[in-house]
N, C-alpha and C positions, 0 to 999 in steps of 0.2 A: 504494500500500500504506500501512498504518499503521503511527506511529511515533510514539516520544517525542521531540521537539527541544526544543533551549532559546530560549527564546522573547526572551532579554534581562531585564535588570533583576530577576533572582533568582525569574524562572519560565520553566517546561514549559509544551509543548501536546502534548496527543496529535491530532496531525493527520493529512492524506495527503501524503506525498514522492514522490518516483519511485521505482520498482524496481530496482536494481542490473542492469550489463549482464556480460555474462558477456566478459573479458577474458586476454589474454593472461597465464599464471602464476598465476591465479583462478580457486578456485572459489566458486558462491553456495549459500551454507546456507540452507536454512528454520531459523530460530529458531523451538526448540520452548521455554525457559525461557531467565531474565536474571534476575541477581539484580544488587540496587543496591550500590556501592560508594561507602566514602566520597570516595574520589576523583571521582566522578559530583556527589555532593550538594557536595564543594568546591567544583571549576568552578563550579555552580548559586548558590551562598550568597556565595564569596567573591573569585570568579573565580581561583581559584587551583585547577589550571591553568585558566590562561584560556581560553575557546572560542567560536566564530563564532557568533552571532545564525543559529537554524538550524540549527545541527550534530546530528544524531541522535544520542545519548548512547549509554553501556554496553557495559561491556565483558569481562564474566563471563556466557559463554553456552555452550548445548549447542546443537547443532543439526543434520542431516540436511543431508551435503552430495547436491546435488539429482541429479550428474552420476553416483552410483550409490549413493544412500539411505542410507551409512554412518553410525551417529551419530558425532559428531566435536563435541569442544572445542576453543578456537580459543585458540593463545598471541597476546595483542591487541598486541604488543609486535613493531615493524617495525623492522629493523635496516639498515644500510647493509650491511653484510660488508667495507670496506673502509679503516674509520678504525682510530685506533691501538686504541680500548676494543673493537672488534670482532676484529680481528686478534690480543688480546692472549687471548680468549674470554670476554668479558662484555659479550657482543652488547648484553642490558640497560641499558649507560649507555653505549649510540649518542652519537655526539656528534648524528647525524641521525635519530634513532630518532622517530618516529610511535610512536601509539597510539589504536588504534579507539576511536571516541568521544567522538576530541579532537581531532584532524588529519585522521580523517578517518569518513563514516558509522558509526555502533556498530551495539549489538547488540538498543534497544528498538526494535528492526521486525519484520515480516513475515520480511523476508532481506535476508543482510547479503553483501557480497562480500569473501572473506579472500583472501590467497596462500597458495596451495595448503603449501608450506613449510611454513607455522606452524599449519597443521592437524594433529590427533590424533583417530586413532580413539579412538571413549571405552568398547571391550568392551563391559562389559555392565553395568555404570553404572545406576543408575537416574537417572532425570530432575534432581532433587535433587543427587545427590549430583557428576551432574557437573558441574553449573552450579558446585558447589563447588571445582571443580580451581584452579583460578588463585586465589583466598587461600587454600588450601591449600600453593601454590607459596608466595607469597610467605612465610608461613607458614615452611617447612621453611628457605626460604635464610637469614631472620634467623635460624633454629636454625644452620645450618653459619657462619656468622660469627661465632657465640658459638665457647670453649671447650667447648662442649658435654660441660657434668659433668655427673654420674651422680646427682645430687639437690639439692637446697636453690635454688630457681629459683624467681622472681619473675613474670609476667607481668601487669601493667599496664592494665588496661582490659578490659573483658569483651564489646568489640565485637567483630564477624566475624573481624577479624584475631588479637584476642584467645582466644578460642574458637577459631580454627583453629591456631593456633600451643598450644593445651591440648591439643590432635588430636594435633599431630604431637610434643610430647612425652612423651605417654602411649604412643603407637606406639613410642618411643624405649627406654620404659621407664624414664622419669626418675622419680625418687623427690623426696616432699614440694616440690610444685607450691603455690604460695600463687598466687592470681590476685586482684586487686584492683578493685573499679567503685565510681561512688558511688551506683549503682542497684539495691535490695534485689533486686529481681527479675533482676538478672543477675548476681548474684554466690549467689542459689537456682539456677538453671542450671548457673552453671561447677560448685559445690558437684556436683550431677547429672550432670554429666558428667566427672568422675572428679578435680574439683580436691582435694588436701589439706586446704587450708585455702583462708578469704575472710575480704577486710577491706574499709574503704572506702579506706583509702592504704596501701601498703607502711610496715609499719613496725619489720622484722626488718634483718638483714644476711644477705644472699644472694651465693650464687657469681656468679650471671650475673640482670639485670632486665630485661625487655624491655618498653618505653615505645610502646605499639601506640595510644595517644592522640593523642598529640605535640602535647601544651598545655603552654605555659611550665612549669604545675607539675609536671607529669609528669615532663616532662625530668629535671628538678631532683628529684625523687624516686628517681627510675631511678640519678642518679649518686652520691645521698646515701644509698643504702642498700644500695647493691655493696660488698663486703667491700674492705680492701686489696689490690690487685694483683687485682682482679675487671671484670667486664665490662657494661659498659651499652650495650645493641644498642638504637639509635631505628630505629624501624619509621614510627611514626602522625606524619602532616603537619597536625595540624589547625590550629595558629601559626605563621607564621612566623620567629617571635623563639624565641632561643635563650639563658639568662641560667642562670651555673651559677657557684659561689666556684670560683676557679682553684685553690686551696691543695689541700684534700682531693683533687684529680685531679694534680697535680703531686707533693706529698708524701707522698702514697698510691699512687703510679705505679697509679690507676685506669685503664683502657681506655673511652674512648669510641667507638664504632662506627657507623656510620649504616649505614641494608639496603635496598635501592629495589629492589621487587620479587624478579625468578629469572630463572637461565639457562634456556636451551629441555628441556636435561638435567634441571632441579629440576621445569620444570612437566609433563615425560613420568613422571615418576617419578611425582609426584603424582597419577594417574590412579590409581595400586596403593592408594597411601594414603589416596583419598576413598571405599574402598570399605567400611570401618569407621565413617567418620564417624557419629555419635552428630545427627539433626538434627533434634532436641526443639525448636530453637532457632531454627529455620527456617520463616517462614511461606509460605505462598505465595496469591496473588490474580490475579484476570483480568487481561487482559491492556489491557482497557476503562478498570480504574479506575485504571491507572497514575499518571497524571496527577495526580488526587486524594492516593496515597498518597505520591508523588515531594514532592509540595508540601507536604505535615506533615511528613515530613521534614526538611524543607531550613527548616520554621517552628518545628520542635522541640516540634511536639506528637503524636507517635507514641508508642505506647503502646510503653514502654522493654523491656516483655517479648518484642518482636517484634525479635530482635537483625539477626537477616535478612531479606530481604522479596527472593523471586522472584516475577516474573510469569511466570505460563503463558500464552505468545503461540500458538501454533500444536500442535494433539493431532497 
């Protein structure tokens, strides 16, 4: 079958792999849609996470499990059920936790094999909108780790994550929404898709900022422009480096928060919530030119209006 792997040295190949075998606690989906994550294009660009010469990437998909045709989105998040962050209910930060994509086959193939477990019927979804669930998940849990007030919110970048976390606080009912990019064409979007206000940096005092970039500056933005005694949720991994004055977060008793993905509960929930989704902002392409498009990407010559990019692998 055909697939996206990563080929080494900061490229993809669309090649042929094997077929997944039908195993105990597994089922195999036909992937009908896969949209790209930045966590797909880090692994690819910065090896962060790192992943095998090989590894069939993606991990945001809808697809037809085959053993009775149901559509089904797949939580790509493998948990142990036995360590202490499992046991305590945030399956999420496994100390042994996998993640389709990365540890093991994803979701740019033909078909991918999940445990049955972390399968979700996806109702009646359109194709779009359920490849949407999982950053819509992640999405909603950096919402439940803020304070979650009732207006004056920041969000930070106008990528997928960004854009979906605009989702889920308009669903919320949050009042005057600022959303920031330094990309005209994605902050005419967010504007479109029901932001209050757009700038190119935060430059108000907000209840709660959520930094869905995660570049040194952002960071540093996010925490310098949360009110006193306000909340800075980092969402986006795109640096490693973390560089912030201690004073203003010490004598401002500021909240720094960090949000790595959703529990199994936030990304069931989010099947209800991607059914409004707004996705003006969503493009989508064969399943052929993957390759091609994975690669401007990851070279940063993609056309900045295109905030998401699914393939349609399988009608």
């Amino acid at each position: 079958m055909k697939a996206l792997v990563y080929a080494g040295d900061r490229a993809v190949r669309w090649t042929d792999v094997s077929a997944p075998q039908t195993s105990d606690g597994e089922d195999i989906v036909t992937v009908l849609a896969a949209g790209i994550c930045g966590t797909d294009l880090g692994a690819v660009r910065n090896g962060r996470p790192p992943i095998p010469v090989g590894m069939t990437i993606g991990h945001e998909f809808v697809g037809r499990r085959e053993r009775d045709g149901a559509l089904v989105v797949a939580n790509p998040i493998l948990s142990c059920g036995e360590c202490r962050a499992c046991c305590e209910g945030h399956p999420h930060l496994c100390e042994k936790r996998q993640v389709l994509g990365v540890h093991r086959p994803g979701a740019f193939a033909e078909r991918v094999s999940v445990p049955k477990r972390n399968l979700s019927e996806a109702n009646n979804l359109d194709l779009t909108r359920a490849a949407m669930v999982e950053p819509i998940a992640t999405a909603l849990h950096a919402w439940r780790l803020s304070p979650m007030p009732s207006e004056n919110v920041a969000i930070l970048g106008a990528g997928p994550i960004g854009m979906s976390l605009l989702h889920v606080l308009k669903a919320n009912g949050i009042g005057n929404i600022t959303v920031t990019d330094i990309t005209p064409e994605r902050r005419m979007l967010a504007l479109a898709c029901g932001a209050d206000c757009v700038a190119e940096t935060a430059n108000a005092t907000y209840e709660v900022v959520f930094d869905t970039v995660g570049a040194v500056a952002t960071r540093r933005n996010a925490v310098e422009n949360v009110r006193v005694g306000g909340t800075a949720v980092l969402v986006g991994l795109h640096a490693p480096e973390f560089a912030v004055a201690g004073g203003p977060v010490v004598a401002g008793e500021r909240t720094i928060r960090g949000s790595f993905a959703y529990t199994p509960d936030e990304f069931r929930e989010s099947i209800d919530l991607a059914v409004s989704l707004d996705t003006r902002w969503i493009a989508k392409f064969p399943f052929e030119q993957c390759a091609r498009i994975f690669s401007e990407l990851v070279a940063g010559d993609a056309d900045p209006g295109r905030i998401k990019i699914h393939f349609a692998i399988a009608n």
